[in-house]
C-alpha positions as CSV (number, residue, x, y, z in Angstrom):
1,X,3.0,15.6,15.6
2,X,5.0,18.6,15.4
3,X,5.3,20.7,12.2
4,X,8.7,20.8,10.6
5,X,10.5,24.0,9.3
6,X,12.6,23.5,6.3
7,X,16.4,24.7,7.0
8,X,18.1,27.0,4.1
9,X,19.7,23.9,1.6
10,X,21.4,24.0,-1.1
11,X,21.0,21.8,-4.0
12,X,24.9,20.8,-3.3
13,X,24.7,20.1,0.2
14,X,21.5,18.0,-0.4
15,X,23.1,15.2,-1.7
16,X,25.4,12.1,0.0
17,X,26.6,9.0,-1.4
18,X,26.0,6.5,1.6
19,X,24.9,2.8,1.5
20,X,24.9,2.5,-2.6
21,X,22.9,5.2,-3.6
22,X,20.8,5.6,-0.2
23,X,21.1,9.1,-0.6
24,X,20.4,9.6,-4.5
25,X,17.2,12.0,-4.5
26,X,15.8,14.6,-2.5
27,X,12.6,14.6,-0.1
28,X,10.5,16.9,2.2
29,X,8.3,17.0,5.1
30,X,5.4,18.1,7.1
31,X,4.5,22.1,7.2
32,X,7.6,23.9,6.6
33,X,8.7,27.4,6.3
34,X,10.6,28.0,3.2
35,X,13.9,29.4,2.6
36,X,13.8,33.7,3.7
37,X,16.2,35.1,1.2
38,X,14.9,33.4,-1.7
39,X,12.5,35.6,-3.6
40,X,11.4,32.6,-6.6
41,X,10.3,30.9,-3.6
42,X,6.6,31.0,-4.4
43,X,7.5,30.2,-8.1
44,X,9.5,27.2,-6.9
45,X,6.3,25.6,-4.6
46,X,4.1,26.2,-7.9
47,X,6.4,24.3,-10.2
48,X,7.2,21.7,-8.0
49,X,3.7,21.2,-7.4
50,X,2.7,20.5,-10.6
51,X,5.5,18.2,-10.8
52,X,4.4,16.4,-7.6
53,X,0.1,15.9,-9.5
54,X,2.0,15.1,-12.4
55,X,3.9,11.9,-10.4
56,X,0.9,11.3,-8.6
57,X,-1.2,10.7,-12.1
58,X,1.2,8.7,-12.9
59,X,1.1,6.1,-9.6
60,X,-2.6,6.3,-10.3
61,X,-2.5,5.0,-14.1
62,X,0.2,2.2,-13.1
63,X,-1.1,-1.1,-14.1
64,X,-1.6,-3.4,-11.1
65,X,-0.6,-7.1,-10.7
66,X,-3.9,-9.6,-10.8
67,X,-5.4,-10.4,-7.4
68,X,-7.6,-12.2,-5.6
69,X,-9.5,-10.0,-2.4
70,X,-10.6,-11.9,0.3
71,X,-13.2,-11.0,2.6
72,X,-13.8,-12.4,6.0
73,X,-14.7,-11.9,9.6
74,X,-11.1,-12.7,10.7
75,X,-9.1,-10.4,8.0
76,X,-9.7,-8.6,5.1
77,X,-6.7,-9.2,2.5
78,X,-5.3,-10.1,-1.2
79,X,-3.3,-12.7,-2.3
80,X,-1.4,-12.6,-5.8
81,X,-2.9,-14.6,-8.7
82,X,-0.9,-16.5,-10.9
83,X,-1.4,-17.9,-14.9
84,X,-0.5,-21.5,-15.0
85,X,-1.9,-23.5,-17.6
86,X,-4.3,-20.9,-19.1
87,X,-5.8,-21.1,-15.6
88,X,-5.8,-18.5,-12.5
89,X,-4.2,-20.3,-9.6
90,X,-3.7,-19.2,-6.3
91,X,-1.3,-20.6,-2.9
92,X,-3.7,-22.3,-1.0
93,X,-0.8,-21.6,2.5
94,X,-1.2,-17.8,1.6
95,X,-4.9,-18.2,1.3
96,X,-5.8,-19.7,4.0
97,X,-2.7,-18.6,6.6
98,X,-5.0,-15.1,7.6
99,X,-7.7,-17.7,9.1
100,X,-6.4,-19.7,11.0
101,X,-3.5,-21.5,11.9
102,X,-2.2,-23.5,9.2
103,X,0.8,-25.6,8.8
104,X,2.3,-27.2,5.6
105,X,4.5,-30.4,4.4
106,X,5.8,-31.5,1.3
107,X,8.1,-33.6,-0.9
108,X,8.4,-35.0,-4.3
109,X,4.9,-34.9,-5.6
110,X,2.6,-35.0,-2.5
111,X,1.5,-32.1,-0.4
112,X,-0.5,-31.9,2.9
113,X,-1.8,-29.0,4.5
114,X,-3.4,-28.6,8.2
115,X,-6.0,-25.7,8.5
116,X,-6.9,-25.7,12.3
117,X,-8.1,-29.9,12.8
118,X,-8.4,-29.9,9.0
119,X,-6.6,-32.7,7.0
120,X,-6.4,-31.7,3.1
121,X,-4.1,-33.6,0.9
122,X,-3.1,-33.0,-2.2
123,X,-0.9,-34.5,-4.9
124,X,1.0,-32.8,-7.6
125,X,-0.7,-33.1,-11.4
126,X,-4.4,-34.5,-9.6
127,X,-7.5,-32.8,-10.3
128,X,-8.9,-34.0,-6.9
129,X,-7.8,-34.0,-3.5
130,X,-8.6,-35.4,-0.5
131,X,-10.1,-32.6,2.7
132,X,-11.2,-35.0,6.2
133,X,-11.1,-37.9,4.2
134,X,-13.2,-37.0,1.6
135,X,-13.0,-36.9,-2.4
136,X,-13.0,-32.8,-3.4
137,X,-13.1,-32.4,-7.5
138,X,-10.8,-29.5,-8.7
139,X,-11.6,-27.5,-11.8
140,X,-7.8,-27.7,-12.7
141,X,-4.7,-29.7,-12.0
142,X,-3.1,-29.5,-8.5
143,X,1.0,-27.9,-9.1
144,X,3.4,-27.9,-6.6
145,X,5.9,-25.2,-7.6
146,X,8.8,-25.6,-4.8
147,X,7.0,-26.6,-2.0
148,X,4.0,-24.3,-2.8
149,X,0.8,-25.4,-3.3
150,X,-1.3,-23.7,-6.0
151,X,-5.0,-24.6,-6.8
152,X,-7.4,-23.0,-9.4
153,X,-9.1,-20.2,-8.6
154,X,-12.6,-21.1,-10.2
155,X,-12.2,-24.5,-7.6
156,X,-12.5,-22.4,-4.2
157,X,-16.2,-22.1,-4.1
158,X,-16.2,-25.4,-3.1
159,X,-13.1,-26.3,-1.8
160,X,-12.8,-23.9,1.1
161,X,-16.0,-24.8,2.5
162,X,-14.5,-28.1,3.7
163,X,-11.4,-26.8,5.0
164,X,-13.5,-23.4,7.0
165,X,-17.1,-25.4,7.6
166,X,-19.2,-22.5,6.2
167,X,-20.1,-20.8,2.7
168,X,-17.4,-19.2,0.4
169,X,-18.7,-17.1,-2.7
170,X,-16.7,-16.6,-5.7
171,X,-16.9,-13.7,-8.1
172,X,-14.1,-15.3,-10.2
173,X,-14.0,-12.5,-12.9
174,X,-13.1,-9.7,-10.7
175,X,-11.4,-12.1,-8.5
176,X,-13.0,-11.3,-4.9
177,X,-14.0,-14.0,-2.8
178,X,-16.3,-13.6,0.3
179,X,-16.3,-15.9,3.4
180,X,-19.5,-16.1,5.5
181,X,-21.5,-13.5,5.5
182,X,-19.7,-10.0,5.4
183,X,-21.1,-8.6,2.2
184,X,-21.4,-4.7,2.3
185,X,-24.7,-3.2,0.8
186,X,-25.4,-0.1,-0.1
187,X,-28.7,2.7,-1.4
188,X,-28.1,5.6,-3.4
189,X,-30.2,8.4,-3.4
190,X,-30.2,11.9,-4.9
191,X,-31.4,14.9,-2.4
192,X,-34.9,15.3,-3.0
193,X,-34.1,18.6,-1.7
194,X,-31.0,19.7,-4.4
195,X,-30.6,17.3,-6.8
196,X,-27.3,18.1,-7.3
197,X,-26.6,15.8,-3.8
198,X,-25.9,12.3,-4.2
199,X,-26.3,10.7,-1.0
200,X,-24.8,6.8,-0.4
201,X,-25.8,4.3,2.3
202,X,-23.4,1.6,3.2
203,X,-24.1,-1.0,5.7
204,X,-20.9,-1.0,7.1
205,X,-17.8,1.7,7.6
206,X,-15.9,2.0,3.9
207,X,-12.7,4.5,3.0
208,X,-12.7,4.3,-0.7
209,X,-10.5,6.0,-2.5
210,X,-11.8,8.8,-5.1
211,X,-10.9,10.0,-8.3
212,X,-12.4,11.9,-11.4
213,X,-12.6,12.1,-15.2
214,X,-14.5,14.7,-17.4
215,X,-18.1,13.3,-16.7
216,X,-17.4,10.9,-14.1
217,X,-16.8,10.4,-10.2
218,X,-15.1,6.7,-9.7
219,X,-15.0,5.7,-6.1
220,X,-12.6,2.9,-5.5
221,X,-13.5,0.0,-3.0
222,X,-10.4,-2.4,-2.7
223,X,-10.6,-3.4,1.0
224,X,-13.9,-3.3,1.8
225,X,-16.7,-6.2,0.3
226,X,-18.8,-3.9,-1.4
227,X,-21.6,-5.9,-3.0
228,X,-23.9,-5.2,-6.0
229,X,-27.1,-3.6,-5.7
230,X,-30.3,-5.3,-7.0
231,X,-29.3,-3.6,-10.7
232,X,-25.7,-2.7,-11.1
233,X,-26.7,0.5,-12.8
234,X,-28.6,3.0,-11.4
235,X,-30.6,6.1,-12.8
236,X,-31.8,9.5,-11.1
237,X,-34.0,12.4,-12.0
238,X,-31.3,15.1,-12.0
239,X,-29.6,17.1,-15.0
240,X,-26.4,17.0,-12.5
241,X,-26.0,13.5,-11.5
242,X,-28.2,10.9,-14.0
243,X,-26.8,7.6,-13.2
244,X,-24.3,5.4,-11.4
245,X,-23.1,2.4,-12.3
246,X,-21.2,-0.7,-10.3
247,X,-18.8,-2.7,-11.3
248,X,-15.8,-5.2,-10.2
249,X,-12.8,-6.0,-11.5
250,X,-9.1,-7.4,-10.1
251,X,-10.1,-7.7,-6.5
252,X,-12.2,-4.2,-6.3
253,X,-15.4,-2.7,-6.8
254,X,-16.1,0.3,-8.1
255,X,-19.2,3.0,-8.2
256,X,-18.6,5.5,-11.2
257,X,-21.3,8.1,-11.2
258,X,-21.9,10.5,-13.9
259,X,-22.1,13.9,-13.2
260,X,-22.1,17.5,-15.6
261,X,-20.7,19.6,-12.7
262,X,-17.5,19.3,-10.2
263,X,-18.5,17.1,-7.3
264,X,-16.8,17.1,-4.1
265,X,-16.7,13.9,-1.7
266,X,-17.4,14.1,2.1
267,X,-17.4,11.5,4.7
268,X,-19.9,10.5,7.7
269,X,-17.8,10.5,10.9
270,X,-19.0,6.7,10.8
271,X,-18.1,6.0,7.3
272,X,-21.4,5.0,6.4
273,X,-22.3,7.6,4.3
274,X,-20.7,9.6,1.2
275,X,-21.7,12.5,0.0
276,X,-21.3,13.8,-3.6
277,X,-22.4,17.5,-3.6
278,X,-20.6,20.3,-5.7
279,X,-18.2,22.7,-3.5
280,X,-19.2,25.6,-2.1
281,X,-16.0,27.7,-2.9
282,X,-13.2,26.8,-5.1
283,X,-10.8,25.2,-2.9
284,X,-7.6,26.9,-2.2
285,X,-4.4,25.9,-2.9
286,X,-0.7,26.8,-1.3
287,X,2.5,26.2,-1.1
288,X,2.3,23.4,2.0
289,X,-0.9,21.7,1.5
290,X,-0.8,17.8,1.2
291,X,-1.9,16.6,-2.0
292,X,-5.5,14.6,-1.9
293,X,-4.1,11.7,-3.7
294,X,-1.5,11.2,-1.6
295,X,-2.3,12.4,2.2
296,X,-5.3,10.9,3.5
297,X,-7.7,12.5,6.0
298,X,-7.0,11.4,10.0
299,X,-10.8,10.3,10.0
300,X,-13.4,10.7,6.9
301,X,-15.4,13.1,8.2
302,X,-12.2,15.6,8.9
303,X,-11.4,16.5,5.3
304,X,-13.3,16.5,2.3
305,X,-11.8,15.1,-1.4
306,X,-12.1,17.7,-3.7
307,X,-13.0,15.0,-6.7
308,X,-12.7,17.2,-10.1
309,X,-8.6,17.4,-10.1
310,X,-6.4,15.0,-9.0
311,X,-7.3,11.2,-7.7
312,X,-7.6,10.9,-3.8
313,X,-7.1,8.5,-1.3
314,X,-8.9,8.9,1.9
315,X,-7.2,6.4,4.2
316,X,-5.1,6.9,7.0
317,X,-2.1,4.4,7.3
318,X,0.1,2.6,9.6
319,X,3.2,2.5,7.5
320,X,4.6,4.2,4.7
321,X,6.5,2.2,2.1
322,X,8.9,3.9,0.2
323,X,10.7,2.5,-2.9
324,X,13.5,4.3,-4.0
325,X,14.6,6.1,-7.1
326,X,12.4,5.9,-10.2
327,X,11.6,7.7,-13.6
328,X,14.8,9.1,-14.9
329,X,16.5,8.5,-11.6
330,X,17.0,4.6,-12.3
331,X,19.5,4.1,-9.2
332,X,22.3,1.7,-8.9
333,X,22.5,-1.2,-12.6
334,X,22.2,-3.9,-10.9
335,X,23.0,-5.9,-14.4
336,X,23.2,-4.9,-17.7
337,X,19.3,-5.3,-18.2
338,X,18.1,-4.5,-14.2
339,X,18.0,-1.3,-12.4
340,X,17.5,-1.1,-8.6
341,X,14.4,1.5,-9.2
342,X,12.7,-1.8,-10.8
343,X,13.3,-3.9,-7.7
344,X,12.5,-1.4,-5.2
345,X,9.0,-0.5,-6.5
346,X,8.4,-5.0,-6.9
347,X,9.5,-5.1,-3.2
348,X,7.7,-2.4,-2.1
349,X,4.4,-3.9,-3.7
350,X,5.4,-7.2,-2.0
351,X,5.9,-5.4,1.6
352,X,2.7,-3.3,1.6
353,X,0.8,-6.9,0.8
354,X,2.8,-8.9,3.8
355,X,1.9,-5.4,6.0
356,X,-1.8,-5.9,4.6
357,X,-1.6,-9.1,5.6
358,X,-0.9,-9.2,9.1
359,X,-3.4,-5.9,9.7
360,X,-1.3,-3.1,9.0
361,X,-2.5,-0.7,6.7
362,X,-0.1,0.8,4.2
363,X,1.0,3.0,1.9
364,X,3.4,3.2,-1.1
365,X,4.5,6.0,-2.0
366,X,6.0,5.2,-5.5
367,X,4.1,2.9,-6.8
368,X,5.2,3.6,-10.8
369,X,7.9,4.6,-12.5
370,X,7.8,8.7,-11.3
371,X,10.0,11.1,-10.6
372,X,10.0,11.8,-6.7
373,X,12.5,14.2,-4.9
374,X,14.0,13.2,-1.4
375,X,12.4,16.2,-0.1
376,X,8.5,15.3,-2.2
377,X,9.1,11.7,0.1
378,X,9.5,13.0,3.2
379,X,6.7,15.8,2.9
380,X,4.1,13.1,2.2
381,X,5.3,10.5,4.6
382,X,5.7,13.2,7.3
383,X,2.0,14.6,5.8
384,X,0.5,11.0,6.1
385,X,1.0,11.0,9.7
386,X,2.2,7.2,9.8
387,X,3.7,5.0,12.8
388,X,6.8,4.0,10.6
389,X,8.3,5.1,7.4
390,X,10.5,2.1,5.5
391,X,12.8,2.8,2.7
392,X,13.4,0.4,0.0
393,X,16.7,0.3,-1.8
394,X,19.0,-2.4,-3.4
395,X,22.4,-3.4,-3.9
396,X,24.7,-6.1,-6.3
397,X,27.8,-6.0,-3.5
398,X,27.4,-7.8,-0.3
399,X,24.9,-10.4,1.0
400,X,21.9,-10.2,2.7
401,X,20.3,-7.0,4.3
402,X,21.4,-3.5,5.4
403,X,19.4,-1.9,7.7
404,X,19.9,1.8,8.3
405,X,18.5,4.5,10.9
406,X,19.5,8.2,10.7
407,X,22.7,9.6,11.6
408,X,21.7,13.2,13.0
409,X,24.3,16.5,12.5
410,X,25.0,18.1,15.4
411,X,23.3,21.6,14.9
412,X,23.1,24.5,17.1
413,X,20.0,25.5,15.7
414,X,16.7,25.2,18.1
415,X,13.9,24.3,17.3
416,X,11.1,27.1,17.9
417,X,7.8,27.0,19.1
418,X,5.8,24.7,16.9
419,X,8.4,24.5,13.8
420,X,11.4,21.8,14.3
421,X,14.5,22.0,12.5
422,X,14.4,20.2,9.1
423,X,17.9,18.3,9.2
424,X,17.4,17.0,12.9
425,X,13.5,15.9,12.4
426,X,14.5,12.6,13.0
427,X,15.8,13.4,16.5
428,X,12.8,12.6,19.0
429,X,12.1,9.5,17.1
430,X,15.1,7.6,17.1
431,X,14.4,5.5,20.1
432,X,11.6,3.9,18.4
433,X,13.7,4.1,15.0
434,X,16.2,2.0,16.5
435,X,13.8,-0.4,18.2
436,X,11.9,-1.0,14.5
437,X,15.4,-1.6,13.0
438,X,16.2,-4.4,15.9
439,X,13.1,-6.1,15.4
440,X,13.3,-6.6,11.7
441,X,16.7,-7.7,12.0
442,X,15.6,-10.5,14.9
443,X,13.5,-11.5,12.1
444,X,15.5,-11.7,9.4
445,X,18.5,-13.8,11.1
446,X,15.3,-16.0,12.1
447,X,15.2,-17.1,8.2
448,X,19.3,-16.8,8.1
449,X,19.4,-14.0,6.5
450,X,23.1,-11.7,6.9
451,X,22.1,-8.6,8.2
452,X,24.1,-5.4,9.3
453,X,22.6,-2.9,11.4
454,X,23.9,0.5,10.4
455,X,23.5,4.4,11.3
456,X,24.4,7.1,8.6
457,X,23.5,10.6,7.7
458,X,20.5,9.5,5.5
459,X,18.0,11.3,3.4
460,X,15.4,11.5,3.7
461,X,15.8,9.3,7.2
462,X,16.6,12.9,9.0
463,X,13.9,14.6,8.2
464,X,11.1,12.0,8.9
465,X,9.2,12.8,12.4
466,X,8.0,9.5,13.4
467,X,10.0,5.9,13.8
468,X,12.1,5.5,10.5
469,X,14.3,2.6,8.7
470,X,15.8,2.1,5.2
471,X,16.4,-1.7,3.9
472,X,19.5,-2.2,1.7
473,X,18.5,-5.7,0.1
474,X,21.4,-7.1,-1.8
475,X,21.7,-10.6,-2.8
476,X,21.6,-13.9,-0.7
477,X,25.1,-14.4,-3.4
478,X,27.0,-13.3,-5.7
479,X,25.0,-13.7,-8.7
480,X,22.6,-10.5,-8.8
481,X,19.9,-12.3,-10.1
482,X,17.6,-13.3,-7.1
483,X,16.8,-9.5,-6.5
484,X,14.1,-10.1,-8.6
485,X,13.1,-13.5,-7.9
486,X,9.6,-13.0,-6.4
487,X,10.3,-15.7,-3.8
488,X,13.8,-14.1,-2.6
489,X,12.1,-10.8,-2.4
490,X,8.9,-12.5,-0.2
491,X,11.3,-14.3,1.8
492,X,12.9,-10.8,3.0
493,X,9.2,-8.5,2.7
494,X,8.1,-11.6,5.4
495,X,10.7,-11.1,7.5
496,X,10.5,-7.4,7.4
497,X,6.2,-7.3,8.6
498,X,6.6,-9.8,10.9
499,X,9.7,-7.5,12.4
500,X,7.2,-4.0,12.4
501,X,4.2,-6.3,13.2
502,X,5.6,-7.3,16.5
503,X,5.7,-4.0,17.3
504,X,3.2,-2.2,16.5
505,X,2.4,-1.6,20.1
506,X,5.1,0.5,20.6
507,X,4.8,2.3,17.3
508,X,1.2,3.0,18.1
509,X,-2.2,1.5,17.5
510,X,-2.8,1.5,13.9
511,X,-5.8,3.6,12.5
């Protein structure tokens, strides 16, 4: 991928008014040369720097929706837990749909599902059911909440073993559950050569992500099955690094270690082993480097997390989810009590779990309520070095979906050498732009959903350098309401990963 040089823009001539509000903000992209007759340049980078860690703590402190992580040979995923009855309950379709291929019917009060040759039926307000014929107790009422199926939580130690025919663990209070054998281990060590080297052994690749606290190194597992060792805490002779505890909680594990000095991560080219060492120089810093937190390495052992400033995410991704608007940019009022930055960041979180779902690793870039330019968006999805960007917006007029690629300006301006002009990034990427935006819509008029298929001057759309769409989602009627229905807003997330899921061999093979 190409780096990108930024044209000379004006704040004025940043700004359009397409599609609702598409254009409301500002992003950037890739390496860019700044602007030559501007001498606050420098000054400019610094400031908007600081305002890009400052948006990044905040996506890092946002309070996350309680899960349940699955762990299998087949897929590694999470589906959303939900409070009924003073209970956790979970969709048994969504649970078990990753393994296997699983069909559904229901009506008034009874419910049947098939998983593979696997018979289980249920019946609404039971607390048994019935798998191959057999009695299975539930710890909980059975609910059928339109057409969806939802068991307790604490009853899927036993109950998935007679729909999968082999052992299901349940750690129900960090809500993880691990199918067959796939546990990863780990050993931690300090160097018996420095003792200021903490050396981790995992039996099996892991990308977790890595942030830092006065005192403390927390490394994030939340896709990988990351199992205890024999004592979850763990204690070293060293001044630097004296102990390191494990924990889980809402779907992830976690090892914080506790350290007096600045540690910096590094990666094994076979993800098997992290390093925790201080750095040897103080890290520089400039005006087009990619945040940590937000621009993962292309491979763990490329790039090293500098772990003392801001969180970091070392993970590369297939797609890049983008939900517009947010903080004091609140978008389109949708009603008198909902603003389209609140529905974009839900869908968003809904999309990256049906991407997740189907294999596709992913990103969000707002995942809070921050402040993020047009020109901060397309800098770290350009940075990220995805196969497709996708951004989010909503709208109360019209029905159904909008789908938008860029609408390129002719410019006589070349692109030179390595750099590409900023306003026409877009340009060698619209074939596969356009093929993206087809395939989603296929998909969508699959479920009967209105969808128009647009082109227009977008931003940030034109200054994205790989395949690149924007969703419009307004709703199924008039009333304004179902833009935040959870099930309106699965229906269309669905519709939209199956659409980039079927192809994702175009787009390329996904990290």
């Amino acid at each position: 991928m190409r780096s990108i040089r930024r044209d000379r823009i004006s704040r004025s001539s940043t700004r359009n008014n397409y599609g609702n509000g598409l254009g409301k903000g500002t992003a950037s992209g890739g390496a860019v040369r700044g602007p030559e007759t501007s001498g606050l340049q420098p000054m400019r980078h610094v400031a908007a720097g600081m305002l890009l860690l400052f948006a990044v703590m905040l996506v890092s402190a946002a309070p996350s929706e309680k899960r349940l992580s699955v762990y299998s040979t087949a897929a590694n995923y999470s589906v959303p837990i939900a409070q009924r009855q003073g209970r956790d309950y979970v969709g048994l379709l969504e649970l078990l749909d990753p393994l296997g291929k699983v069909s559904v019917k229901a009506d008034a009060s009874r419910w049947r599902i098939h998983y593979n040759n696997i018979l289980g039926d249920f019946t609404a307000g039971k607390t048994h059911a019935r798998v191959q014929g057999l009695d299975t107790e539930l710890s909980g009422k059975f609910l059928l909440e339109n057409g969806r199926g939802l068991v307790p939580v604490a009853s899927l130690g036993s109950l998935l073993p007679r729909f999968l025919g082999g052992p299901a663990t349940l750690h129900e209070e960090s809500g993880r559950l691990f199918i067959g054998s796939v546990a990863t281990h780990f050993t931690a060590t300090v160097s018996p050569d420095d003792p200021s080297r903490l050396v981790l052994q995992f039996t099996a690749p892991v990308n977790p992500s890595v942030a830092s606290e006065p005192g403390k190194v927390h490394m994030t597992f939340s896709h990988e099955p990351v199992t205890a060792p024999a004592s979850s805490t763990l204690t070293f002779d060293s001044k630097a690094i004296p102990s390191a505890v494990y924990s889980e909680q809402n779907g992830a594990a976690e090892i914080t270690v506790t350290t007096t000095i600045p540690l910096l991560a590094s990666f094994s080219p076979d993800g098997r082993t992290i390093t925790l060492a201080p750095p040897k120089t103080q890290p520089a810093t400039n005006a087009t480097s990619t945040p940590a937190a937000t621009s993962p390495p292309a491979t763990p052992a490329a790039q090293s997390a500098p772990v003392n400033t801001a969180p970091a995410v070392a993970r590369r991704y297939f797609a890049v989810v983008d939900a517009s608007h947010g903080g004091n940019d609140r978008g389109e009022a949708l009603s008198a009590t909902l603003a389209e930055k609140d529905v974009t960041v839900a869908f968003a979180r809904r999309l990256r779990q049906e991407l997740e779902n189907r294999g596709i690793s992913t990103l969000v870039l707002r995942d809070s309520d921050a402040n993020l330019s047009l020109d901060d968006r397309a800098y770290f999805a350009n940075t990220a070095h995805a196969a497709i960007y996708v951004a989010l917006h909503a709208a109360s007029n019209g029905h159904g979906v909008r789908l938008y690629t860029a609408l390129l300006p002719d410019s006589s301006e070349e692109d030179r050498g390595p750099f590409r002009s900023w306003a026409t990034a877009q340009q060698s990427s619209m074939p596969l732009s356009r093929a993206a935006m087809a395939s989603v819509a296929d998909e969508l008029r699959k479920l009967q959903v209105p969808v128009r298929t647009l082109s227009a001057p977008l931003r940030p759309l034109n200054n994205i350098v790989t395949a690149a769409i924007a969703l419009e989602v307004a709703p199924p009627a008039s009333d304004v309401s179902p833009l935040a229905s959870p099930d309106y807003q699965q229906r269309i997330a669905s519709a939209v990963a199956s659409g980039i899921a079927d192809i994702r061999g175009q787009l390329g093979a996904a990290p």
